[in-house]
C-alpha positions as CSV (number, residue, x, y, z in Angstrom):
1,X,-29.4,-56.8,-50.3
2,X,-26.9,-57.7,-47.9
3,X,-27.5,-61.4,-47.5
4,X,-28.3,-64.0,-50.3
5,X,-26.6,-63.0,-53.4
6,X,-23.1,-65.2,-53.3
7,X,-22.0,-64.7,-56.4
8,X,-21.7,-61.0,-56.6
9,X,-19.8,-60.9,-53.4
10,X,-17.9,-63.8,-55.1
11,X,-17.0,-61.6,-58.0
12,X,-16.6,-58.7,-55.4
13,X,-13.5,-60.7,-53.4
14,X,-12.4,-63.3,-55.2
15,X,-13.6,-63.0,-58.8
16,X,-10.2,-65.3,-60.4
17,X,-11.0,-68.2,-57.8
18,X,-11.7,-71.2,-59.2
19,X,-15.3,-71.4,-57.6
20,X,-16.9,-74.5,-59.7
21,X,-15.3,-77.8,-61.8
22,X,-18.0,-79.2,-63.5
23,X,-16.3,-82.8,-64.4
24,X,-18.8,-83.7,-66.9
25,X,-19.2,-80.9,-69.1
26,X,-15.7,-80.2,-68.1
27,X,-16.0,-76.4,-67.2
28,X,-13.7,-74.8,-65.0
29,X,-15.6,-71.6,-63.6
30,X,-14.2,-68.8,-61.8
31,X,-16.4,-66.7,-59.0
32,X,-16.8,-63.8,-61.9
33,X,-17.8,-67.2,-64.6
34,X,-20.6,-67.7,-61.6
35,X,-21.8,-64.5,-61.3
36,X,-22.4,-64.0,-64.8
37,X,-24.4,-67.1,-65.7
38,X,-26.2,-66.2,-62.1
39,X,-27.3,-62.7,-63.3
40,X,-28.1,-64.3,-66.8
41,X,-30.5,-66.7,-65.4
42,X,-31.9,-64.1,-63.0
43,X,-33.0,-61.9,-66.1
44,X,-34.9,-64.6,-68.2
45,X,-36.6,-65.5,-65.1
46,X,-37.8,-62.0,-64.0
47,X,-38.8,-61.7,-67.7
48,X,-40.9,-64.7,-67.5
49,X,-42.5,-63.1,-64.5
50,X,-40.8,-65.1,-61.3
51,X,-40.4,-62.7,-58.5
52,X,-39.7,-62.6,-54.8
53,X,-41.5,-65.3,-52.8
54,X,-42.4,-67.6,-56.4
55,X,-41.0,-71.3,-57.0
56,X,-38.6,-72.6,-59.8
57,X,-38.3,-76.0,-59.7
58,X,-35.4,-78.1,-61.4
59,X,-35.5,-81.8,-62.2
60,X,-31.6,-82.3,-63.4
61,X,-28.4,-84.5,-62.1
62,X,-25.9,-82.8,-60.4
63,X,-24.6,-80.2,-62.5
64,X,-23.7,-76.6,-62.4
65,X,-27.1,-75.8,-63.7
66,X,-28.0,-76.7,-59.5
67,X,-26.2,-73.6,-58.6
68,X,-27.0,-71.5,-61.1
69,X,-30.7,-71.6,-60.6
70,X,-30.5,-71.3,-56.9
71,X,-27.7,-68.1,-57.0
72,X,-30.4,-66.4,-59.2
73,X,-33.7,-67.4,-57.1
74,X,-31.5,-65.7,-54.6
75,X,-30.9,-62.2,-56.7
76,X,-34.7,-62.1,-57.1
77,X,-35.6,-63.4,-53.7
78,X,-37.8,-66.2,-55.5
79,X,-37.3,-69.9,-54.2
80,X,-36.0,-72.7,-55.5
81,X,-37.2,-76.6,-55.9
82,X,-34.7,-78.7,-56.8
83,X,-36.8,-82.2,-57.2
84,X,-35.7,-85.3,-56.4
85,X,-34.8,-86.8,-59.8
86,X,-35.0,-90.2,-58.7
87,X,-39.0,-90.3,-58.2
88,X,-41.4,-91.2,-60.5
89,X,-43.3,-88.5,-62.3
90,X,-46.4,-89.2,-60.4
91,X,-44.3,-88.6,-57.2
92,X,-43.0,-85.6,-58.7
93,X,-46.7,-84.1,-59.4
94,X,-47.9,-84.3,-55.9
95,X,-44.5,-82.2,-54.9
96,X,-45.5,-79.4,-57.8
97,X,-48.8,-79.1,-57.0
98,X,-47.8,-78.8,-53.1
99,X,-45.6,-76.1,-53.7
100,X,-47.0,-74.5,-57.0
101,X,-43.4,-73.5,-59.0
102,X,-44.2,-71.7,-62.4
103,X,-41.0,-72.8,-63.9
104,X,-39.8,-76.1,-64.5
105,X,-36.0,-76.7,-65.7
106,X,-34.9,-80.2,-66.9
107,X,-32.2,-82.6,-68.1
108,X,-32.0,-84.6,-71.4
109,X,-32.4,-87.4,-69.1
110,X,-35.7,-86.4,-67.7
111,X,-37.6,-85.3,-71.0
112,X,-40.7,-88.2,-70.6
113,X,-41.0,-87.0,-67.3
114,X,-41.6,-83.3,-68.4
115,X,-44.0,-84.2,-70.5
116,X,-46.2,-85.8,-67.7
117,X,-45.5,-83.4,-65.6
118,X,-46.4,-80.4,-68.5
119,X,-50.1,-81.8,-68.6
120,X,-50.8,-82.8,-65.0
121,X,-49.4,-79.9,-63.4
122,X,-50.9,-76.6,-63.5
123,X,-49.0,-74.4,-61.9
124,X,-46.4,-74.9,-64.4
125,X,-46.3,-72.3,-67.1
126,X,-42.8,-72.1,-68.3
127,X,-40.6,-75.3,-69.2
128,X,-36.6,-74.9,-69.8
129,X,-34.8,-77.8,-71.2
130,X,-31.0,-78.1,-70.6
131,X,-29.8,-79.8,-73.6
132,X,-31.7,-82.9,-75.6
133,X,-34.5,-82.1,-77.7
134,X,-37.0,-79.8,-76.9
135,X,-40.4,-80.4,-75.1
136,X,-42.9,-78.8,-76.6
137,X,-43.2,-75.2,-75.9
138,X,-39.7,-75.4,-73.9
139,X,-37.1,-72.6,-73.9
140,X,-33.2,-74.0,-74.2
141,X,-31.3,-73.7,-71.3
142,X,-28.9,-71.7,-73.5
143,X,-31.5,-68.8,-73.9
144,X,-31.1,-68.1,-70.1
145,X,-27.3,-67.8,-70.0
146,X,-27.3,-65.8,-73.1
147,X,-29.6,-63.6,-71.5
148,X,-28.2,-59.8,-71.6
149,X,-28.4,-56.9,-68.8
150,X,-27.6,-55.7,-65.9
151,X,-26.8,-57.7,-63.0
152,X,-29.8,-58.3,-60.5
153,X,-30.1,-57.9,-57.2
154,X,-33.6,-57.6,-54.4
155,X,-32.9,-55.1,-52.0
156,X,-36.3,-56.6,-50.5
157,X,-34.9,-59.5,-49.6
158,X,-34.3,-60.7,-45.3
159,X,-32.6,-62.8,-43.9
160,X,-36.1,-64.6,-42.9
161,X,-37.2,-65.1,-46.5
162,X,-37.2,-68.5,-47.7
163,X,-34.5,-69.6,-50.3
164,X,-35.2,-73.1,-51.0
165,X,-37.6,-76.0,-50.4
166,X,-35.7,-79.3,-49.7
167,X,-38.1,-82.4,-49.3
168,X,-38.4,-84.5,-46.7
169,X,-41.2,-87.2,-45.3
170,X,-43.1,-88.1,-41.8
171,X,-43.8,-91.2,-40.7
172,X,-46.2,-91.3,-43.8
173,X,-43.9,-90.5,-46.1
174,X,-45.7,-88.0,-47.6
175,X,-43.5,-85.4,-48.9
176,X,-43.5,-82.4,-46.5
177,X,-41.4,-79.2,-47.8
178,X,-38.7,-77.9,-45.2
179,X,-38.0,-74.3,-45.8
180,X,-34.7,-73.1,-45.8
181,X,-34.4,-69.5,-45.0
182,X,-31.3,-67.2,-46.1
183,X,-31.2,-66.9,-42.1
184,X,-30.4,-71.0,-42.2
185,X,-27.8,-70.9,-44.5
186,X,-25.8,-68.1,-42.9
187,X,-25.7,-69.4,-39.6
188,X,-24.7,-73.5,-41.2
189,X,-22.2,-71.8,-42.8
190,X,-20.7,-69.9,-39.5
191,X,-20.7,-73.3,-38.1
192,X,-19.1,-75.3,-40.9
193,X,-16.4,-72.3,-40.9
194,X,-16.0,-72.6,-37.7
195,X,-15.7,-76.7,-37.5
196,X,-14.2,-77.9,-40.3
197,X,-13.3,-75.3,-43.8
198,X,-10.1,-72.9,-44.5
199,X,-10.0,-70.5,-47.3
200,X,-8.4,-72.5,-49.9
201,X,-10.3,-75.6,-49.3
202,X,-11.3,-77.9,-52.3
203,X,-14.3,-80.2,-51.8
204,X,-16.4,-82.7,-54.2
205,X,-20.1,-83.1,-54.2
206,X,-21.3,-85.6,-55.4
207,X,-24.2,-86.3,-53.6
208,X,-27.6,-85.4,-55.1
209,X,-28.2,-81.9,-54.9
210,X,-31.7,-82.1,-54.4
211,X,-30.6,-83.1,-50.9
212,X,-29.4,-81.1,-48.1
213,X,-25.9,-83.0,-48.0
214,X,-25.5,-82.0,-51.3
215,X,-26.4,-78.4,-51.4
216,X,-25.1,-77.5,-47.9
217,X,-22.9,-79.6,-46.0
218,X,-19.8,-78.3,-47.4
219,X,-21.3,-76.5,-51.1
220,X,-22.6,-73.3,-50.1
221,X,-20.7,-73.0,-47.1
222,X,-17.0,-73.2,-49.0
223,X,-18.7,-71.1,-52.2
224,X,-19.3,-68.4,-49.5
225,X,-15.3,-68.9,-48.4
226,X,-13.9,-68.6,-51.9
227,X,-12.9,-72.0,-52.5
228,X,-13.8,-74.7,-55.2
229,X,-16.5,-77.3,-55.4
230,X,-15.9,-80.1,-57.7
231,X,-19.2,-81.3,-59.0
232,X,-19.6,-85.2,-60.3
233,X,-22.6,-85.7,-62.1
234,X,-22.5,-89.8,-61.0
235,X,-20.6,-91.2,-58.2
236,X,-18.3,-94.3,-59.0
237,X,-15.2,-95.8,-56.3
238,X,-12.5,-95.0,-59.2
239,X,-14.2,-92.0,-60.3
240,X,-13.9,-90.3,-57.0
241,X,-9.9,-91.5,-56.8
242,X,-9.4,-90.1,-60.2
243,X,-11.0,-86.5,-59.1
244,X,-9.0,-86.4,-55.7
245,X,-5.8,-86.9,-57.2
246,X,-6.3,-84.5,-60.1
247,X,-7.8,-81.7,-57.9
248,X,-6.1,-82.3,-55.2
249,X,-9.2,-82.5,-52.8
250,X,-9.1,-81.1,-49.4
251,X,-11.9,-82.6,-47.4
252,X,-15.0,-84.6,-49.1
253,X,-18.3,-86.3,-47.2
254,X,-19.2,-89.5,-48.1
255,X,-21.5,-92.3,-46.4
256,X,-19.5,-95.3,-45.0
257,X,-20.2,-98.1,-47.6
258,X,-18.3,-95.2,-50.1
259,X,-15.3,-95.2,-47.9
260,X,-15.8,-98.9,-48.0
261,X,-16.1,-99.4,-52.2
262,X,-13.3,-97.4,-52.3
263,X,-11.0,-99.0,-50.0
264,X,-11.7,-102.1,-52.2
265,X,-10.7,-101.0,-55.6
266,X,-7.0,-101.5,-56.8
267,X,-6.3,-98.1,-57.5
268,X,-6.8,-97.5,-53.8
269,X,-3.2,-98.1,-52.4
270,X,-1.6,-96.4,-55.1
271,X,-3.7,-93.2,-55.2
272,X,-2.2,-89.9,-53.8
273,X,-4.2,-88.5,-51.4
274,X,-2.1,-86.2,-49.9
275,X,-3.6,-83.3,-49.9
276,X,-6.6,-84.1,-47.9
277,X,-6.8,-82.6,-44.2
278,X,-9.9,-84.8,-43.3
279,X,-12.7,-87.0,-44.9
280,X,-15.6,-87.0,-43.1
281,X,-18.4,-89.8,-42.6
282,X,-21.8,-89.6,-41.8
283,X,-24.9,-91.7,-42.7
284,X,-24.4,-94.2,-40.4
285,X,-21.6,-95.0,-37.8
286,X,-17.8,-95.7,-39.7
287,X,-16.4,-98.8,-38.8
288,X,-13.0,-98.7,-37.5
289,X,-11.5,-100.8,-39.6
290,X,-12.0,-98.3,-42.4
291,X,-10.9,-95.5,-40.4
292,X,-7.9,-97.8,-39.7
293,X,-7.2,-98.7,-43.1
294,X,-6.9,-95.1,-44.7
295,X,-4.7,-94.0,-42.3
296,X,-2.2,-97.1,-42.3
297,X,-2.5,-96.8,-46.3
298,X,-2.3,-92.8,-46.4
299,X,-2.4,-91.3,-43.3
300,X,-5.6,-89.7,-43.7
301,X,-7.9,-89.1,-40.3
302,X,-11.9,-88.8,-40.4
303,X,-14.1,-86.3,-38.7
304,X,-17.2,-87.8,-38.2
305,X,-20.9,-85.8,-37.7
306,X,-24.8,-85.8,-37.9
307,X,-27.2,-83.4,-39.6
308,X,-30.8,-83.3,-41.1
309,X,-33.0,-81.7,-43.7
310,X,-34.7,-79.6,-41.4
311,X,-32.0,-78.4,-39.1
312,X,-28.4,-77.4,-40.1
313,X,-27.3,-80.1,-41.5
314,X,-24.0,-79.2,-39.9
315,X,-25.6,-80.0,-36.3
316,X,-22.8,-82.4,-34.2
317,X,-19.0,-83.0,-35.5
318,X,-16.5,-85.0,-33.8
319,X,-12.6,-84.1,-34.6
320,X,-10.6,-86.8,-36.0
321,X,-8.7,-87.4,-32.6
322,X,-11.5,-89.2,-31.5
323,X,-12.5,-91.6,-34.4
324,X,-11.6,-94.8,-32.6
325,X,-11.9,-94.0,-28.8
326,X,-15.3,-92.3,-29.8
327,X,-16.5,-94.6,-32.6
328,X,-20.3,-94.7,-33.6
329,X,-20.3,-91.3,-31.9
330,X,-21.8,-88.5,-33.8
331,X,-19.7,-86.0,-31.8
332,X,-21.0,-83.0,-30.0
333,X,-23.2,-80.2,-30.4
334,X,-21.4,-77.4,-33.7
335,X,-20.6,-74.0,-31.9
336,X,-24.1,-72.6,-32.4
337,X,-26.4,-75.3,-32.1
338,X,-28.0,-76.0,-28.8
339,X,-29.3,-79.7,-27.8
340,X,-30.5,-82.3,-25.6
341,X,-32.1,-85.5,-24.8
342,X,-35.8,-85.9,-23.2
343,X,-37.5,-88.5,-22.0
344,X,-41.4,-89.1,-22.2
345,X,-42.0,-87.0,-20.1
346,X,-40.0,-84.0,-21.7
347,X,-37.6,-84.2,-18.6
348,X,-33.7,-84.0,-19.8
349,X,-32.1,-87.1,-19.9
350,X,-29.2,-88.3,-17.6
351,X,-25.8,-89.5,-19.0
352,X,-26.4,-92.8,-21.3
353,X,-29.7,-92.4,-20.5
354,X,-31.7,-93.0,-24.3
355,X,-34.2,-90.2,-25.0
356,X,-35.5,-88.4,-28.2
357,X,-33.3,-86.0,-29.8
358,X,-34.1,-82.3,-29.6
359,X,-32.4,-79.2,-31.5
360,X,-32.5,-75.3,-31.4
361,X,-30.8,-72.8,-32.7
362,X,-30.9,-70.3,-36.1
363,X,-29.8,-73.1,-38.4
364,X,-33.3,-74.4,-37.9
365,X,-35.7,-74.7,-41.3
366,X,-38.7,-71.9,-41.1
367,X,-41.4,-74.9,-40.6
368,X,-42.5,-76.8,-43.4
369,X,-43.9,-75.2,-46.6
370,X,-47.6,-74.5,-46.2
371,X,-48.0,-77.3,-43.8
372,X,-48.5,-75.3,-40.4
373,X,-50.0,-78.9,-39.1
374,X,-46.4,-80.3,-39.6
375,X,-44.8,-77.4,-38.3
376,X,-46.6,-77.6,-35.3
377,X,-45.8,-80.8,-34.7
378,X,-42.2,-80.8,-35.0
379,X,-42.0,-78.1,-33.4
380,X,-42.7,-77.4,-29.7
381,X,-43.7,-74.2,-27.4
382,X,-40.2,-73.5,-26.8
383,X,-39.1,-73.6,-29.9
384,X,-37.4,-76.7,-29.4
385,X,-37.3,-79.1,-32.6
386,X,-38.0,-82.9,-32.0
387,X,-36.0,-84.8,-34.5
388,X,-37.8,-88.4,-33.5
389,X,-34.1,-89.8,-33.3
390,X,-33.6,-92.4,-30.0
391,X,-29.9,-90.7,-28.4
392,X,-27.6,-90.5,-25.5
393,X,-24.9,-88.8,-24.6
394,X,-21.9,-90.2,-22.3
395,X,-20.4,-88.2,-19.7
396,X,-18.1,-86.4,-21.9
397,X,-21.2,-85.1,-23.8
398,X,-20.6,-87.2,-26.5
399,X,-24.0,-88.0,-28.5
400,X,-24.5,-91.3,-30.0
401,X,-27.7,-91.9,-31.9
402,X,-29.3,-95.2,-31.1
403,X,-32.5,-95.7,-32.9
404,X,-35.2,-94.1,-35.4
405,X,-38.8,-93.8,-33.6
406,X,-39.7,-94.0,-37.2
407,X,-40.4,-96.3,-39.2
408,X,-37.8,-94.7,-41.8
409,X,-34.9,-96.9,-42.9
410,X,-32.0,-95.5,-44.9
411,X,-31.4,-97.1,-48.3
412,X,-28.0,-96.0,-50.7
413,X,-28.3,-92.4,-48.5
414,X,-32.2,-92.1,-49.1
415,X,-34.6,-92.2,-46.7
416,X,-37.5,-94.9,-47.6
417,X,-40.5,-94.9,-45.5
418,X,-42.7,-98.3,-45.7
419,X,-46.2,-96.7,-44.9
420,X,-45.9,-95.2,-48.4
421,X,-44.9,-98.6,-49.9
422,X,-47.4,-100.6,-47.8
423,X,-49.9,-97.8,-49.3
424,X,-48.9,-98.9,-53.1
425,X,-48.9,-102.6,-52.0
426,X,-52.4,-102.5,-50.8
427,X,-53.5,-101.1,-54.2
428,X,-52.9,-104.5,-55.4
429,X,-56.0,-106.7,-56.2
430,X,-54.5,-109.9,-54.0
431,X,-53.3,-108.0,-51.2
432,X,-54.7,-108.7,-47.7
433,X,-52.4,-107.4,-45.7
434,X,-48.9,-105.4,-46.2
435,X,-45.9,-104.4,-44.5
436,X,-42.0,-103.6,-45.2
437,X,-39.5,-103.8,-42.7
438,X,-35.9,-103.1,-43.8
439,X,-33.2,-105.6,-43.7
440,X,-29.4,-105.7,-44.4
441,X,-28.1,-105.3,-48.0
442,X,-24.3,-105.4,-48.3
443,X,-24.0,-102.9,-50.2
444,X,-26.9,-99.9,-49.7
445,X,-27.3,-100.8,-45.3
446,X,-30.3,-101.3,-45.8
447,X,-33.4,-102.1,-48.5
448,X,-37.3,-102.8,-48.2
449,X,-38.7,-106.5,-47.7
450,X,-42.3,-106.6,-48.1
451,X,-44.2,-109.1,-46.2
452,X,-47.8,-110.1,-47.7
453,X,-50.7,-111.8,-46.7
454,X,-52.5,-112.7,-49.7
455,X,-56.6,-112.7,-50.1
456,X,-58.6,-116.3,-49.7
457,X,-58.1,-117.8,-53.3
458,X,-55.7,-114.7,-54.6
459,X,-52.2,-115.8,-56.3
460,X,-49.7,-113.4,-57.4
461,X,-46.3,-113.8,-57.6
462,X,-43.4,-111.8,-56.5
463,X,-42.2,-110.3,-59.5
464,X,-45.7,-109.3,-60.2
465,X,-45.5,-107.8,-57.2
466,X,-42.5,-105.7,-57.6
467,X,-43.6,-104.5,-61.0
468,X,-46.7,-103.4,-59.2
469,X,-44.9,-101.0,-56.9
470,X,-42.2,-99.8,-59.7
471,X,-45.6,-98.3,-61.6
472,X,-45.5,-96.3,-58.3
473,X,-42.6,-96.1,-56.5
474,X,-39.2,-94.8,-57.5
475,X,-36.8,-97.7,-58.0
476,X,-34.9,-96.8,-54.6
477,X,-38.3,-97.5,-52.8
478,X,-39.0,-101.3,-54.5
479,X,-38.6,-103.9,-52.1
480,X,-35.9,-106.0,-52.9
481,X,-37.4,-109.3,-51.2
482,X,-41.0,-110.3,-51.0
483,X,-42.5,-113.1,-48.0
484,X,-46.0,-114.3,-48.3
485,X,-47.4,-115.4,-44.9
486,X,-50.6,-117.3,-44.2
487,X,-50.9,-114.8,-41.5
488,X,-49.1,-111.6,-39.5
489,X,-48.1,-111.0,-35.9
490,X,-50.9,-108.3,-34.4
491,X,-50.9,-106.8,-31.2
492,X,-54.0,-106.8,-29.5
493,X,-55.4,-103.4,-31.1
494,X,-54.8,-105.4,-34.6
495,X,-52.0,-103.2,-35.5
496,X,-49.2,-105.4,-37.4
497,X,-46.1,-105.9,-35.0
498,X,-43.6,-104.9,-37.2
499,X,-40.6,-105.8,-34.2
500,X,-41.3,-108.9,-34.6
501,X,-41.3,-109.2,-38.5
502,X,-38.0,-107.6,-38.1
């Protein structure tokens, strides 16, 4: 097995590292602490019958629990599902049933939704609970680490085989499951190396780790280095301050409005920051008065970059000497990523010339999870993936993204998609007709407004409304505004002109 299992080459080269602070159970774990619990968790899952190629899924905040279920899918070549712990249960039982995981690992926090999930789903036949009281039928999460044994390992297992299903959506919004291959994550991580990590380095992640940024911008690549991770379970301005001073963080990612809340609280100016070599931004472009503002009050530069569920994410970086000459630059292509612009016609764009965003390379996903209709359709004969961002690049081969072709808006770091909230809206008795455009929210960029047309003689009011779609919708995905119209702008075809809501 000479890719995929971390941990036992963490304990092979490094096994008194600090590999893992967990701040809320406050656990300090070494590479050798890692392996163990890895191996531990690999046992009791082979003995409940998981093998190479099945799904364990895990509905939990960020925690170590995230890494020890995917180090041991990755001794037994089985895949793991971490779920996106901020949807609703129903939401959460179309993902199951797409992707069929046997096992099902939860938080205290998430017990009501097990239970729903236990009855509707059928796939699942073993339930873990981490802490709380028990679900019927559940193991404890403390059964797996006290499993004993030898340690576990899949000499079976490829580069090509899949590791982990990360979700994201289409223009529908329906949930499509990117599959990230062992063969994904080794050649991210060559590119993070290369970019942006030293041995030593000291990072926090605190972004969900259901999503790609939290998993693999910087996570697996610097556990694959031997340097520490700092794991918060919830992300607060002061929090973050507190844990970079105490840890003495090297480099952290963060979207702009975080650099933003931060700036803002008192305990900014005094905070010691000193030993970071970069923050990096992504997201959205950094305005340069923040970049501005850290380095008059600390001297601390930004790298800025770009990357996506399905393809890296480390695609483009931009080095910190360029923050301000370059700004709302996304940088240029990492060392082994390969891009370009098209137009139409699938002719390469010219210099500032806006075109749709294409990618190849091996940090590519392995198509979409038993959705070869997706797969085709993202990507091309040549192999080329078509992201559906608007871009340009300058003459210095600088890339700047400039527009969605989607629909998609991006909410607190989450992608929202308003076909799937129009689809819940026109479940409502008075509905007519339905759409959400985003619009500016101070603090999450961007959030939902849905625009109604109501039936002849139908009332309803707007809380009514929005209680409607939080039946449905996670909360992220509630509009935060509702208009009722007498009527909507259509083009000729009787398709709602959504520009012009906007």
């Amino acid at each position: 097995m000479y890719i995929g299992d971390w941990m036992e080459r963490g304990e092979r080269y490094w096994p008194e590292n600090l590999a893992v602070v967990d701040i809320a159970k406050d656990l300090r774990l070494t590479y050798r602490d890692l392996n163990a619990r890895a191996n531990a968790c690999a046992r009791w899952l082979r003995e409940a019958g998981v093998g190479r190629g099945d799904r364990v899924a895990l509905l939990e905040l960020n925690g170590v629990e995230v890494l020890d279920l995917f180090f041991a899918c990755a001794k037994l070549g089985a895949i793991f599902v971490p779920l996106n712990w901020r949807s609703h249960w129903r939401e959460l039982a179309t993902v199951i049933d797409q992707t069929g995981p046997s096992v099902l690992v939860f938080g205290a926090d998430f017990n009501d939704a097990a239970v729903e999930l236990a009855g509707a789903c059928a796939s699942l036949r073993r339930l873990v609970h981490i802490g709380g009281e028990a679900v019927s039928g559940s193991a404890a999460y403390s059964e797996l680490l006290a499993t004993e044994g030898a340690p576990v390992s899949n000499p079976a297992v490829v580069d090509t085989d899949v590791v982990c299903l990360l979700f994201t959506g289409g223009t529908t919004g329906t949930p499509k499951a990117a599959q990230v291959a062992y063969r994904m994550i080794a050649w991210n991580t060559l590119n993070t190396v290369i970019h942006e990590l030293e041995r030593g380095d000291v990072t926090i992640t605190h972004t969900p780790m259901f999503h790609t940024g939290g998993l693999f911008v910087y996570t697996l690549p610097l556990l694959t280095l031997g340097g520490t991770v700092v794991i918060m379970r919830k992300w607060t301005a002061d929090a973050m301050l507190e844990v970079i001073e105490r840890e003495k963080v090297t480099l952290l990612f963060c979207v702009p409005t975080q650099y933003q809340m931060m700036l803002e609280r008192p305990r900014f100016a005094a905070t010691d920051l000193s030993s970071i070599r970069f923050l990096t931004s992504g997201g959205a472009p950094l305005p340069v008065p923040i970049i501005r503002a850290y380095a008059e009050a600390h001297g601390v530069v930004f790298k800025q970059g770009f990357g996506m569920t399905e393809f890296g994410p480390g695609i483009f970086s931009m080095a910190p000497e360029f923050a301000e000459a370059k700004s709302g630059s996304i940088g240029k292509p990492n060392y082994f990523i390969d891009a370009k612009i098209v137009g139409e016609d699938g002719q390469e764009a010219g210099v500032d010339e806006v075109g749709e965003l294409v990618l190849k390379g091996q940090t590519a996903c392995s198509g979409y999870f038993d959705n070869p209709e997706a797969t085709a359709k993202a990507f091309d004969a040549d192999g080329w993936f078509h992201t559906g961002d608007l871009a340009k690049a300058d003459a210095d081969g600088f890339y700047y993204i400039v527009d969605r072709k989607k629909d998609m808006f991006i909410s607190g770091g989450e992608n929202v998609y308003p076909v799937e909230i129009e689809r819940v809206l026109y479940e409502h008795p008075a509905v007519y007709q339905a759409a959400v455009v985003p619009v500016p929210h101070e603090r999450w960029g961007e959030v939902g407004k849905a625009v109604l047309v109501l039936k002849e003689g139908a009332a309803v009011s707007a809380e009514a409304i929005l209680a409607h779609c939080g039946a449905h919708l996670a909360r992220y995905k509630i509009p935060k505004h509702v208009e009722f119209r007498e009527s909507m702008p259509l083009s000729p075809a009787g398709k709602i002109l959504k520009r012009e809501l906007r």
